[in-house]
C-alpha positions as CSV (number, residue, x, y, z in Angstrom):
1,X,-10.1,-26.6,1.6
2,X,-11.7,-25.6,-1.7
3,X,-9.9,-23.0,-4.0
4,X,-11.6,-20.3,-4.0
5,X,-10.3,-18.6,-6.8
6,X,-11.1,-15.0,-8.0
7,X,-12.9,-14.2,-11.2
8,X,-12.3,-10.8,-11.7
9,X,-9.6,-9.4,-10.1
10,X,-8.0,-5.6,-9.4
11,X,-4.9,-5.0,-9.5
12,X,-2.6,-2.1,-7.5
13,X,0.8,-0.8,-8.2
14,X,2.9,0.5,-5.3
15,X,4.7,2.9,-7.5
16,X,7.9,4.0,-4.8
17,X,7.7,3.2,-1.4
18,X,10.0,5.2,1.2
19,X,12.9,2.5,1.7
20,X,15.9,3.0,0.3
21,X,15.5,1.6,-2.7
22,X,16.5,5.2,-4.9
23,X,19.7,4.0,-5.8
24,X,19.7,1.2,-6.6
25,X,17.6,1.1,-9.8
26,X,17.3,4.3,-11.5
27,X,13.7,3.4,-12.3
28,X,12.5,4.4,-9.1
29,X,10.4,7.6,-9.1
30,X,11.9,11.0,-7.2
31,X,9.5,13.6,-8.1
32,X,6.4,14.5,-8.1
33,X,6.5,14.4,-12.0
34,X,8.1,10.8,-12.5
35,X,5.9,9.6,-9.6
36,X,2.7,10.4,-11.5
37,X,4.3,9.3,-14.7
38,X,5.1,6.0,-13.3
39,X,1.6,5.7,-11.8
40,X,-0.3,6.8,-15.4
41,X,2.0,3.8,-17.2
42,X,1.3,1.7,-14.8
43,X,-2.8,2.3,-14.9
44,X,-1.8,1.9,-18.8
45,X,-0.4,-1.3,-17.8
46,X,-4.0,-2.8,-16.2
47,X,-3.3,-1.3,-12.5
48,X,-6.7,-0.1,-11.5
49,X,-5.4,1.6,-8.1
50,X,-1.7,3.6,-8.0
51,X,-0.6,3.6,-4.2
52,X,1.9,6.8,-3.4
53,X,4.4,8.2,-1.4
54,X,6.6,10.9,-2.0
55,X,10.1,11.2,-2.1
56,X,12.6,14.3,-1.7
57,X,13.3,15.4,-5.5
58,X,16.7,15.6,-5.4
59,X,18.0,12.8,-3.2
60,X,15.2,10.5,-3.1
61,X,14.7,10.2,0.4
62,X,11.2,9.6,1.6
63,X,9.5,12.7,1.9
64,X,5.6,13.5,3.6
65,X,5.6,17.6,2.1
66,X,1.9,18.1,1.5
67,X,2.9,20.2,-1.4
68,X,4.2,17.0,-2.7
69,X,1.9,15.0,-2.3
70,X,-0.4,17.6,-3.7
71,X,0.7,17.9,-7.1
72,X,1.0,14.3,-7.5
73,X,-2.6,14.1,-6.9
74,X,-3.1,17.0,-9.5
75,X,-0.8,15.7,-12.4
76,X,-2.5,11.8,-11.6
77,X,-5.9,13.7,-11.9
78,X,-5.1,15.5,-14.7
79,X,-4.1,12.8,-16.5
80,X,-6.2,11.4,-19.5
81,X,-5.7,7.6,-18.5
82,X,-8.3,6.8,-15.2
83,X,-7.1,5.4,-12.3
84,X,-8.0,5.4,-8.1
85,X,-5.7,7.0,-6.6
86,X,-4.4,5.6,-2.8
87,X,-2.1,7.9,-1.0
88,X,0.1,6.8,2.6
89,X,-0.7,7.6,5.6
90,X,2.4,5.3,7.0
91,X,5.1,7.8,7.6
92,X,5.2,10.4,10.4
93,X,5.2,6.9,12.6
94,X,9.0,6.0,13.0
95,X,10.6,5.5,16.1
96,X,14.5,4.8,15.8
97,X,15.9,3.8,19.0
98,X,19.6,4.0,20.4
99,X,22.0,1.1,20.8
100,X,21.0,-1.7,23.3
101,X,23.6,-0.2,25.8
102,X,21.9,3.0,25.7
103,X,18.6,3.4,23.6
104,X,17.4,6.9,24.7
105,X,17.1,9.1,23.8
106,X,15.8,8.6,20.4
107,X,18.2,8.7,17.2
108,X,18.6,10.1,14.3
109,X,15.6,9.2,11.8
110,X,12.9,9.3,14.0
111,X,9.6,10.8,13.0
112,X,6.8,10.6,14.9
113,X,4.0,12.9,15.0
114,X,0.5,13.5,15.6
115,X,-2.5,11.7,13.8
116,X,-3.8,15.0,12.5
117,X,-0.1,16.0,10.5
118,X,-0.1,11.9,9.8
119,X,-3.6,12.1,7.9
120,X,-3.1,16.3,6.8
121,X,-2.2,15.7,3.3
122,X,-5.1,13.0,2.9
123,X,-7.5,16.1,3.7
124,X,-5.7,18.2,1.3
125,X,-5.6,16.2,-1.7
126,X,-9.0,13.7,-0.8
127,X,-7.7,10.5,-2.1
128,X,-10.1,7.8,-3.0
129,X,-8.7,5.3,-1.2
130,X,-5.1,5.8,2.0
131,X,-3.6,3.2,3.6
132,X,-3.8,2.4,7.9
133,X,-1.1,0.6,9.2
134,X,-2.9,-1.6,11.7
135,X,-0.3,-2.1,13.8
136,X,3.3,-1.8,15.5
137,X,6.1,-3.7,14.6
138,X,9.8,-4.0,14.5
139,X,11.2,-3.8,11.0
140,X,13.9,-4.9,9.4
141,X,16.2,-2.5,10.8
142,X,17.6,-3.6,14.1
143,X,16.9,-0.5,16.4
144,X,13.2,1.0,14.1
145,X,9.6,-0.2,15.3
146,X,7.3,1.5,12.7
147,X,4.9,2.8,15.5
148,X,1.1,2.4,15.3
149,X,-0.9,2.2,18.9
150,X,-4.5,1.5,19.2
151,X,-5.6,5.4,20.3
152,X,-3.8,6.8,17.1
153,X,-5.1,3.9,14.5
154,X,-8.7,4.9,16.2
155,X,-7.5,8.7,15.8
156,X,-6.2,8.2,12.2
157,X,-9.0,6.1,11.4
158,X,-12.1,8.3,12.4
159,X,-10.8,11.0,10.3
160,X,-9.8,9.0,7.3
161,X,-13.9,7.7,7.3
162,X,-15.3,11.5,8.0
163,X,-12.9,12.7,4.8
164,X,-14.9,9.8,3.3
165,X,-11.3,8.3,1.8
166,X,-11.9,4.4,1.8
167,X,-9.0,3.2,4.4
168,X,-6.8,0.3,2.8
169,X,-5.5,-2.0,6.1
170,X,-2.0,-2.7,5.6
171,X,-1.8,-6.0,8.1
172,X,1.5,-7.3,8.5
173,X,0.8,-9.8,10.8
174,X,-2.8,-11.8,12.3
175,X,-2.6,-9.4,15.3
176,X,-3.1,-6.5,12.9
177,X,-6.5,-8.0,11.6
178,X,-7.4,-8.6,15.0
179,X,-7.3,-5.2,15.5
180,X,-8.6,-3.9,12.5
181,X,-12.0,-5.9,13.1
182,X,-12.0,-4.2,16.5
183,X,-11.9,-0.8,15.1
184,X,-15.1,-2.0,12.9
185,X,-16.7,-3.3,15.6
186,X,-16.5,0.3,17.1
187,X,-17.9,1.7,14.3
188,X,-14.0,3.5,13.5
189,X,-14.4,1.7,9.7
190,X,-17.1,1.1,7.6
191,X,-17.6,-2.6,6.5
192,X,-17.2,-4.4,4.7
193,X,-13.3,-3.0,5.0
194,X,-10.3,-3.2,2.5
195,X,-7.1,-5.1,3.5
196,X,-4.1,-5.4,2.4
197,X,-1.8,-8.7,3.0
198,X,1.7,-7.8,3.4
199,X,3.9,-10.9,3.3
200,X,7.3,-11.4,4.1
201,X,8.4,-8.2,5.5
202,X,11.1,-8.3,8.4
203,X,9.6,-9.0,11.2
204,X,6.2,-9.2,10.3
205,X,4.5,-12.4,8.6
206,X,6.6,-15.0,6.7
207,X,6.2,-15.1,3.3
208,X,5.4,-19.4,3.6
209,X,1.7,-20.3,2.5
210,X,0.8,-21.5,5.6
211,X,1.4,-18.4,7.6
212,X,-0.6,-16.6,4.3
213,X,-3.4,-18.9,4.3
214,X,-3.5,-18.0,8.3
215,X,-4.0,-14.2,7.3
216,X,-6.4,-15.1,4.5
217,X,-8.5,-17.3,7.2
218,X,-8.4,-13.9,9.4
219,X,-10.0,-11.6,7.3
220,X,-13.9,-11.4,7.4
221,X,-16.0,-13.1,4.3
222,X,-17.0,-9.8,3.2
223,X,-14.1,-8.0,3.1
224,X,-12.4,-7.2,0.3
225,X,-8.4,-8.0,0.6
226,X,-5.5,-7.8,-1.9
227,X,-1.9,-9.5,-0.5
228,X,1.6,-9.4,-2.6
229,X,5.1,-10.3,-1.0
230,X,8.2,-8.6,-1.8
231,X,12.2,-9.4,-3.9
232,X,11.6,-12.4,-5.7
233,X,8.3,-13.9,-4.2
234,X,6.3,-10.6,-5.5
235,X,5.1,-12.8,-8.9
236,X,4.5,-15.8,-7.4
237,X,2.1,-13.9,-4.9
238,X,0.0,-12.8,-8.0
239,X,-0.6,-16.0,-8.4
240,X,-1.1,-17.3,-4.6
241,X,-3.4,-14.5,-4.2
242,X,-5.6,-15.1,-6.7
243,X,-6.4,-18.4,-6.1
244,X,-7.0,-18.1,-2.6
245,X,-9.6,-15.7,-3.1
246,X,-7.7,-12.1,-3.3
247,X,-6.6,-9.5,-5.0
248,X,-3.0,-8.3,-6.3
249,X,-0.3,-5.5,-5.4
250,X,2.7,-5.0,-7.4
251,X,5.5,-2.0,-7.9
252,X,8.8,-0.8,-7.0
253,X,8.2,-0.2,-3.3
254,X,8.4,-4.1,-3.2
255,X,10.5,-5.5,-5.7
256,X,13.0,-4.3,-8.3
257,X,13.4,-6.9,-10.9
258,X,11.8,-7.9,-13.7
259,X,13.6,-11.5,-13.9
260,X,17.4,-12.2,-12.7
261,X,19.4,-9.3,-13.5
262,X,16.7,-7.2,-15.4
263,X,15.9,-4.3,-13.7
264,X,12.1,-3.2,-14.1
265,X,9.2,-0.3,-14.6
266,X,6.5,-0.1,-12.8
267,X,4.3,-0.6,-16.4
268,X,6.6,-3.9,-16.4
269,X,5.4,-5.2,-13.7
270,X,1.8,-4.4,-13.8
271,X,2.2,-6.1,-17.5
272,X,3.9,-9.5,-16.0
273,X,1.2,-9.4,-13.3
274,X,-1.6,-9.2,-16.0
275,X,-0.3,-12.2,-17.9
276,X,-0.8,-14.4,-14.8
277,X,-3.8,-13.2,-14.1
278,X,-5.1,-14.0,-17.5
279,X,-3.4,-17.0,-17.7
280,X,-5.1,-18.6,-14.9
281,X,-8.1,-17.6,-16.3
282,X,-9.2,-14.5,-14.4
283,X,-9.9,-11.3,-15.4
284,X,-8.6,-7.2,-14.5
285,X,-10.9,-4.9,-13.2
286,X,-10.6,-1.8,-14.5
287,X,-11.4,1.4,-12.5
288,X,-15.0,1.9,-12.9
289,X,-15.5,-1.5,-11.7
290,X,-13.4,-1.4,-8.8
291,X,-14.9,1.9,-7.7
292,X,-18.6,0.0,-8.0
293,X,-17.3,-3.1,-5.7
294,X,-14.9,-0.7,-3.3
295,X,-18.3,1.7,-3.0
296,X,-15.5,4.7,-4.2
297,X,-16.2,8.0,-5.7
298,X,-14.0,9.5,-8.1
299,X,-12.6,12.6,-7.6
300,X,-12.4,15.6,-9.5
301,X,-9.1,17.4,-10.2
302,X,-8.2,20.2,-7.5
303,X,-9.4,23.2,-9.0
């Protein structure tokens, strides 16, 4: 097949994440404060969208307080650099299970609740843009299937398009875009929808080309999709990505190094990812002009 190579591309940086990456680099965010801070360098950087979570100040440990997440969105907002903001919607789905000799009842770290608490601090702080995990899977851990069944992603979904926040589709595997076409087809998501790739996760989808060309081939001509990988293939899926038509995530919640041994920012990465963009010729959207192809509105600060 044909490259099919993007001209102009946006680029998002997944500023923390909720795994346990908080100690080991002290460049990941805790607070609300350093989270925001790390998102305005990184839209600095050339990251048109800032994706959040929140962590627990102090220890680090993911976190889904609306109060958090809530003066994120203000101190972002408030900032003088633009950006589009895209909160979670992932956590509050987390089913840990008990040894194979005995896996009920549920252990320690799960967290599953309803779609309306899942999708609460989206209708407090209005993001532009939150993410919808299409689907369930087991991950990484031996015993924790990151929950998402059809009747809550229809749930979660109708209320993330009557809040009017644009939802991103994090697909981890082909199934998920099978599904996420379904909800369109019910009229649960506008079109043309925003996906995101994710590659390489235990136990979702391989990070080989193939099994990413597969995804690519699964998402609908007019939708507008973004991909990255994570560890050391998060760079070379900048590339991969744009030339097969996408656009680009980078950040902390994905990968912590810079190069061998070289810890890195968030504004680091962003920068790296910008030079191979350029390099092969494309060019970064800023804000403005994502908003205009995403259909977004910006929001005004929470006052």
């Amino acid at each position: 097949m044909p490259l099919a190579m993007t001209k102009d591309v946006f680029i998002t940086c997944a500023v923390t994440g909720s795994g346990g990456s908080q100690d080991r680099s002290p460049h990941v965010p805790r607070s609300p404060e350093q989270i925001a801070n790390s998102a305005i360098d990184a839209a600095k950087a050339g990251a048109a969208i800032v994706h959040c979570h929140v962590r627990d100040p102090e220890t680090g440990a993911p976190a889904r307080a609306r109060h958090l997440y809530r003066e994120v969105t203000d101190r972002i907002r408030d900032a003088e650099v633009d950006m589009i903001l895209n909160l979670t919607a992932g956590m509050g789905g987390d089913l840990m299970f008990g040894p194979a000799s005995q896996p009920l009842p549920l252990v320690a770290g799960t967290d599953m609740v309803s779609a309306q608490e899942r999708v609460a601090h989206v209708a407090d702080c209005l993001p532009e843009i939150c993410t919808l995990d299409c689907g369930t899977m087991n991950f990484a851990e031996a015993d924790y299937v990151m929950t998402n069944t059809p009747g809550m992603l229809e749930t979660m979904g109708r209320m993330m398009t009557e809040l009017g926040v644009k939802p991103e589709i994090e697909a981890f595997d082909t199934g998920h875009l099978w599904l996420a076409k379904s909800l369109v087809d019910k009229g649960v998501l506008d079109s043309p929808a925003l996906v995101q790739l994710c590659m390489g996760i235990p136990w979702g989808a391989p990070n080989d080309l193939n099994t990413f060309m597969a995804m690519v081939n699964n998402v609908p001509s007019d939708w507008n999709w973004s991909a990255f990988s994570i560890g050391r293939d998060q760079m070379a899926y900048v590339a991969a990505s744009v030339l097969a038509g996408g656009h680009v995530r980078v950040g902390l919640e994905d990968n912590l190094w810079l190069e061998k041994g070289v810890l890195a920012t968030n504004a680091q990465l962003v920068e790296k990812s910008v030079s191979i963009v350029e390099n092969l010729g494309a060019r970064v959207m800023g804000p403005e002009a994502v908003r205009a192809k995403l259909g977004l509105t910006k929001r005004a600060p929470n006052r």
